[in-house]
N, C-alpha and C positions, 0 to 999 in steps of 0.2 A: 563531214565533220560532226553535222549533230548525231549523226547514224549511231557512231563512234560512241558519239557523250551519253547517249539513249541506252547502249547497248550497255556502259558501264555502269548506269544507275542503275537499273535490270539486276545488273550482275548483284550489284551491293544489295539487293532487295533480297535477292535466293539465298545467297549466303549470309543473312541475320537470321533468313526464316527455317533455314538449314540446323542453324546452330543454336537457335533459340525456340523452346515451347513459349514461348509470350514476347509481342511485340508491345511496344506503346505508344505513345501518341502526347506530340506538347502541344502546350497552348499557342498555338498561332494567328494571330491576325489574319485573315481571306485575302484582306486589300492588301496589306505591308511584305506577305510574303512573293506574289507576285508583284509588286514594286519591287522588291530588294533584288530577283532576278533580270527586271529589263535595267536596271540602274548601273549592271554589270558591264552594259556592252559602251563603247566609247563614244559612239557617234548617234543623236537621232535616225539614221536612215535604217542600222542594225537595232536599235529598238526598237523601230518600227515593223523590221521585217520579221520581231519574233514576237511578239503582241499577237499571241496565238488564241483564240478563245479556248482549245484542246489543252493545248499545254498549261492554262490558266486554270483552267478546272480542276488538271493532275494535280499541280502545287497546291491549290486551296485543298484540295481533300487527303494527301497522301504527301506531302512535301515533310512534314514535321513526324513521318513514322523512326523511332530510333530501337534501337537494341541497348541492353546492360551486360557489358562481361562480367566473367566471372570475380574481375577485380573492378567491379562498380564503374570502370570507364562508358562513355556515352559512345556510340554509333551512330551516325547518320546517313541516308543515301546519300550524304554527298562528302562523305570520307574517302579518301585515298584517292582521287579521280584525277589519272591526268587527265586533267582539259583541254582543248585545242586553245590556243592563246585568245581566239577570240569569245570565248568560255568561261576564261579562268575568273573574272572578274564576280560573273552572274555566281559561280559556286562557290565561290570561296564566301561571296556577302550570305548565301543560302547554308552553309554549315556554320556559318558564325550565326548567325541570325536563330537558327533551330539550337543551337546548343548551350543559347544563353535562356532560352525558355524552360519553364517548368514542366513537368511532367502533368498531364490530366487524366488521363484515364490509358488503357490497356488500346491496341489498335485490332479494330474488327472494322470489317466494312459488309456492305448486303450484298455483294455484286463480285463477283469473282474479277471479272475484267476493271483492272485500275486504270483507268485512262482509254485513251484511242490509240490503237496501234499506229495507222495506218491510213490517210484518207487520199483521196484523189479529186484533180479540177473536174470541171465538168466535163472536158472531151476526153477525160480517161489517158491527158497526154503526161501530167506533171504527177507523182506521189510525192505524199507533206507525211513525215515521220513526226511523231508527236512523243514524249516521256510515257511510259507507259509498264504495267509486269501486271501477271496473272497470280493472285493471293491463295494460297493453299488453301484444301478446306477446311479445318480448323479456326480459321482467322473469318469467316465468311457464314453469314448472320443471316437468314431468309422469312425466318417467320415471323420479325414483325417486332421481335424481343431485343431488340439490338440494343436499346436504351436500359430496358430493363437489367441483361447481361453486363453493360459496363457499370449503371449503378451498385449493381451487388460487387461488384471486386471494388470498384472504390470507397466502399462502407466496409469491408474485410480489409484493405489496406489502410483505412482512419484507427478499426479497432488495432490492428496488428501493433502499428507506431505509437498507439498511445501506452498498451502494455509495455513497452520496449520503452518508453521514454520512464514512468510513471513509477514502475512496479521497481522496490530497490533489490538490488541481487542479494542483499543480506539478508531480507524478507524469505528471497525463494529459500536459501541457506536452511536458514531455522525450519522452516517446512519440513525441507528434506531430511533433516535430524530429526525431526520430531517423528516424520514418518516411519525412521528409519529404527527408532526406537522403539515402536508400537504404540506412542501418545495420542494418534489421532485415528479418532475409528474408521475403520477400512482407508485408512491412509492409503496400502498399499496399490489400494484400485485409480489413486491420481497419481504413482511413479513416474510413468511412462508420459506423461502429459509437461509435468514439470522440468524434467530433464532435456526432454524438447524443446519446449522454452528457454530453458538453460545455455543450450546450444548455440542457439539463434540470438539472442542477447548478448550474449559473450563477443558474437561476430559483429554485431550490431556498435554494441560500445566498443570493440575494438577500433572501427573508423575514426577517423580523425575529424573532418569536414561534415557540418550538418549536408552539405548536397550528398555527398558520400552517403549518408542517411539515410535519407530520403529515398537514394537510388536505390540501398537494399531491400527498404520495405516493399516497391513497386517489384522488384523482382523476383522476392522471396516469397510473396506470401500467396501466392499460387500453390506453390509446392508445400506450405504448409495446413500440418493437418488443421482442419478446421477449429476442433475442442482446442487447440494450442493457440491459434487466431483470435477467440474469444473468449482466454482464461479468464480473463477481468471477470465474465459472467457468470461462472459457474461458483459452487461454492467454496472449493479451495483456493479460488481467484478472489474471491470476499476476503478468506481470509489472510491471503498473499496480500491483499491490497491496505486491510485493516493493518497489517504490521508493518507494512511500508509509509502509511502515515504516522506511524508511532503511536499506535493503539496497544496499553497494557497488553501482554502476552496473555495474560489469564483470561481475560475479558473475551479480546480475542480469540482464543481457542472456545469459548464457553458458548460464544454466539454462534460458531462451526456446527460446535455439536448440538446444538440446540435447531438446527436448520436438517442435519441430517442425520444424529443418532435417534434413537429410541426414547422415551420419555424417562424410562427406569434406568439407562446406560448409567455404568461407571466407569471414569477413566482407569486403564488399570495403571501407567506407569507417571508417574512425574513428565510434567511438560520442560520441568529443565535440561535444555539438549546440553552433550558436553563440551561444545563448545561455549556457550550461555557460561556453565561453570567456568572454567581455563579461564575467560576473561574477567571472570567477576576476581578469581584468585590470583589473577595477576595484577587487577586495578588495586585488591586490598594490600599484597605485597609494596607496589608506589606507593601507595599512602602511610604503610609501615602499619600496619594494622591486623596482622595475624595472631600474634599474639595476645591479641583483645580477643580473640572470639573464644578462647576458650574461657565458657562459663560453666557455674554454678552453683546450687543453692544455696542463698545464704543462712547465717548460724550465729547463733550471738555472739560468739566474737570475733565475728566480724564488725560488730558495729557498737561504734562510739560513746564511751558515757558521756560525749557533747550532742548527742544525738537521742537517748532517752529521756523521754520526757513523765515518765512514772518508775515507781517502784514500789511493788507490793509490800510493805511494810508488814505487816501481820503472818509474813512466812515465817515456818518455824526450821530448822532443818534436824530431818529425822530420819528413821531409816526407812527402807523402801517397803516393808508392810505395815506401816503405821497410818499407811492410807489408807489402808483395805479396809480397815476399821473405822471408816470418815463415812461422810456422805457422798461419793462420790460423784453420782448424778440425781442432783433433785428435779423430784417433778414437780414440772412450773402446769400451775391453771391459766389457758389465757386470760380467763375472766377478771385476773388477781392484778392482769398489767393494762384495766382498759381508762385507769384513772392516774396513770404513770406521767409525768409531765414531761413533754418535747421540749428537747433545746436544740439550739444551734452547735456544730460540732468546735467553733470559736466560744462560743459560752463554755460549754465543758471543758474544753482545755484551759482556758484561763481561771475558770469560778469552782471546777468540781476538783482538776485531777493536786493541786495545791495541797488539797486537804484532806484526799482521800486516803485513808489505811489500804485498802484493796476493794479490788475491780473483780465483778462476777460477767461472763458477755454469755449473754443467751444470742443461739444461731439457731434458726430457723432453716427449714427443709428448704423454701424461697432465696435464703439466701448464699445456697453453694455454688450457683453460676456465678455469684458477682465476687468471688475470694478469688486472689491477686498469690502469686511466689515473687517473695521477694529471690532478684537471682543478682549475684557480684560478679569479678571475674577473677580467673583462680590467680592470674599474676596480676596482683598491685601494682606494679610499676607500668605496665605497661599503658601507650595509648586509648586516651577515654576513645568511643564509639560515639558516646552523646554530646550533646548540646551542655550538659550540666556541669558543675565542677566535682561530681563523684560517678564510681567507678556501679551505682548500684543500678539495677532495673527492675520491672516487675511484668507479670507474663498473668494473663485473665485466664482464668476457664477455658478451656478450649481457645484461645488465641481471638475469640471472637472479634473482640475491639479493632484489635491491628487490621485482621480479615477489611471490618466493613470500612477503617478508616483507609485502606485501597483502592476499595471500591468505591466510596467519594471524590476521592484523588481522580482515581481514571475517569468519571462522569464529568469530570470538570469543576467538581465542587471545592471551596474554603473548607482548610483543618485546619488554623492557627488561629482561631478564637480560644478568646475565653470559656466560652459554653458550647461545644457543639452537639444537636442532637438529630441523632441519623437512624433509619429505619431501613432495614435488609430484608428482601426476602428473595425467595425464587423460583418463580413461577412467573406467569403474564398478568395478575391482577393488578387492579388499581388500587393501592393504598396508597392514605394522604395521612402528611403529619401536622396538627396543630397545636402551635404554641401559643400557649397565654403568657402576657409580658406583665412584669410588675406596675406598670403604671397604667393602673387602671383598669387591667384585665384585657388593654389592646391583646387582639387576635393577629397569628403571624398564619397564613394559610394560601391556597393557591389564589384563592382570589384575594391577599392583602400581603402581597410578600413581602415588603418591608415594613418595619414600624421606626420614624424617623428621631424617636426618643429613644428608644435604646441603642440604636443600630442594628440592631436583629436583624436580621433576612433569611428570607427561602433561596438558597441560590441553588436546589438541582431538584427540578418536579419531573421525576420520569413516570411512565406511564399515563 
């Protein structure tokens, strides 16, 4: 009868090793799992006659080897087995007992021969069949590295599931657009890596049961190519991972290229993929707000005589060469404005513009970066954009302002002060900004970031 049971386990051994490049191995107790086979048999006398030291060795080393189909199911040598009735007990405790354990590592062994075939008593009268199969060589580990070989696949199996848990498929999404657009330099050269990923992911989330999970990464990730194993580390895996935590898109692409374009590289296309767009035009459609976006400049009459606060009084109206004949540009000596008196722009509104006939504004070459458009929007009626009760906005030089208050934003930094003052640049230097506070010339810097009279603070020291 054991001949039989021996001969079936055998059989389930060839047929995982047949049908599977990779076996594995769970976590077993040495002592419980030979326990859970002699606990099978009914009577002390038949536990006793199977309290084999052979067959005790087998179980400890080789009892817990399973297979994964290709629908994630478990396998065990002691699947499908009819057992002789006196049997049935030890195998059925031995496949429940293996298939409620976890997985630990890949199954290799040093020694081709698993168990003992075959022994005999001493006068060569009686043979003791013992659980026993012979390991392909694939599976069969001689030089020593046997520890070594399973820890590398269990550190490839850590990396593999943590990308697959970690990394959002929307993440990879926007990549792929960005790629696909020409936004990211030599994009093209990480296609093939991501879509791999893609694949496998897809299959991965498709399961329902974290064991289901689990069972795929143990089986998958042999056959996966390696650079896909450990996207997390490369740099398109930076910056898969940056957007998967929800790192600004700018930022994040900026850090990409800055790791592996060129120093002088220009992006050539917009990072906005079109799907990016579609959703943004969809969110502003819900909120009813399309028809707010078309702007532009505004014009005086657009704007309100509840809203002017001067009028040139001393205009004459005449015709259009009677200027010609004016002064039309005087030149100013600086020397002539170095005893000119500073006010406060609340003093001149209240104490000068009252009384004034007319305003001359001298502009300076310094001060074309800080001039402002005012911009409206061309339908009045339509939904404000802003926070304010009017329809007006205004747009700096170069956009600069908006730029850096993003850039504060995505560092983690406050932008709904009263005064904020923020310092851009781009390169890897170290610049520091210091602020003097009015009371008393307190210093706001890296080393005093806050000052607890005003409420000032440093809240984003990079570099």
């Amino acid at each position: 009868m054991f001949k039989d049971l021996k001969r079936q386990v055998r059989a389930n051994f060839d047929k995982m090793a047949e049908e599977n490049t990779v076996l594995f191995y769970t976590e077993i107790n040495r002592d419980t799992v030979f326990e859970k086979y002699l606990e099978g048999f009914d009577t002390p006398e038949e536990r006793q006659d199977h309290n084999c030291n052979n067959c005790k060795s087998f179980l400890r080393q080789n009892a817990g080897v399973i297979a994964i189909t290709e629908d994630n199911q478990r396998i065990t040598l002691w699947d499908n087995i009819k057992a002789p009735k006196e049997y049935k007990g030890s195998i059925d405790a031995l496949r429940e007992y293996i298939q409620s354990l976890p997985i630990t590592d890949i199954y290799l062994t040093d020694d081709k021969h698993c168990g003992t075939d075959e022994n005999r008593n001493g006068l060569d009268t009686i043979t003791w069949e013992h659980f026993y199969f012979m390991a392909p060589t694939r599976f069969v580990v001689t030089n020593g590295t046997i520890d070594k070989v399973k820890g590398k696949f269990r550190t490839s199996r850590q990396m593999f599931e943590r990308a697959l848990k970690e990394i959002k498929p929307e993440a990879l999404q926007t990549v792929s657009e960005l790629i696909a657009q020409g936004s990211l330099y030599r994009g093209n050269t990480y296609t093939h890596m991501i879509e791999s990923f893609q694949k496998f992911q897809e299959e991965y989330l498709s399961l329902e049961s974290d064991l289901a999970r689990l069972n795929y990464t143990w089986k998958y990730v042999g056959n996966v190519p390696e650079a896909t194993v450990s996207i997390r580390n490369t740099s398109i895996g930076t910056l898969i991972v940056n957007l998967s935590e929800e790192m600004e898109l700018d930022m994040a692409v900026t850090k990409f290229e800055s790791v592996v374009a060129p120093t002088n590289y220009k992006r050539p296309v917009s990072i906005a993929t079109p799907k990016m767009i579609e959703l943004a035009k969809a969110k502003l459609i819900e909120m009813g707000l399309m028809d707010s976006l078309y702007r532009r400049f505004a014009n005086s009459t657009d704007i309100s005589v509840e809203d002017v606060l001067f009028v040139d009084r001393s205009y004459e109206l005449d015709d259009e060469f009677s200027d010609m004949t004016k002064d039309a540009v005087k030149n100013i000596v600086p020397k002539t404005l170095n005893k000119v008196e500073e006010i406060t722009i609340e003093k001149f509104i209240s104490d000068v513009l009252p009384t004034a006939k007319s305003i001359e504004l001298l502009l300076e070459t310094n001060h074309l970066p800080k001039m402002v458009s005012l911009i409206t929007g061309e339908n009045k009626a339509a939904k404000s954009l802003f926070q304010w009760d009017n329809i007006f906005s205004w747009s700096y030089t170069g956009g600069i302002t908006d730029s850096i208050k993003e850039r504060v934003k995505a560092a983690g930094g406050q932008v709904t002060g009263e005064l904020r003052v923020s310092l851009s640049w781009f390169n890897f230097d170290d610049l520091d900004l210091h602020v003097v506070t009015p009371n008393g010339g307190e210093k706001i810097f890296y080393g005093h970031k806050k000052d607890n009279v005003t409420k000032g603070q440093l809240d984003v020291d990079i570099n």
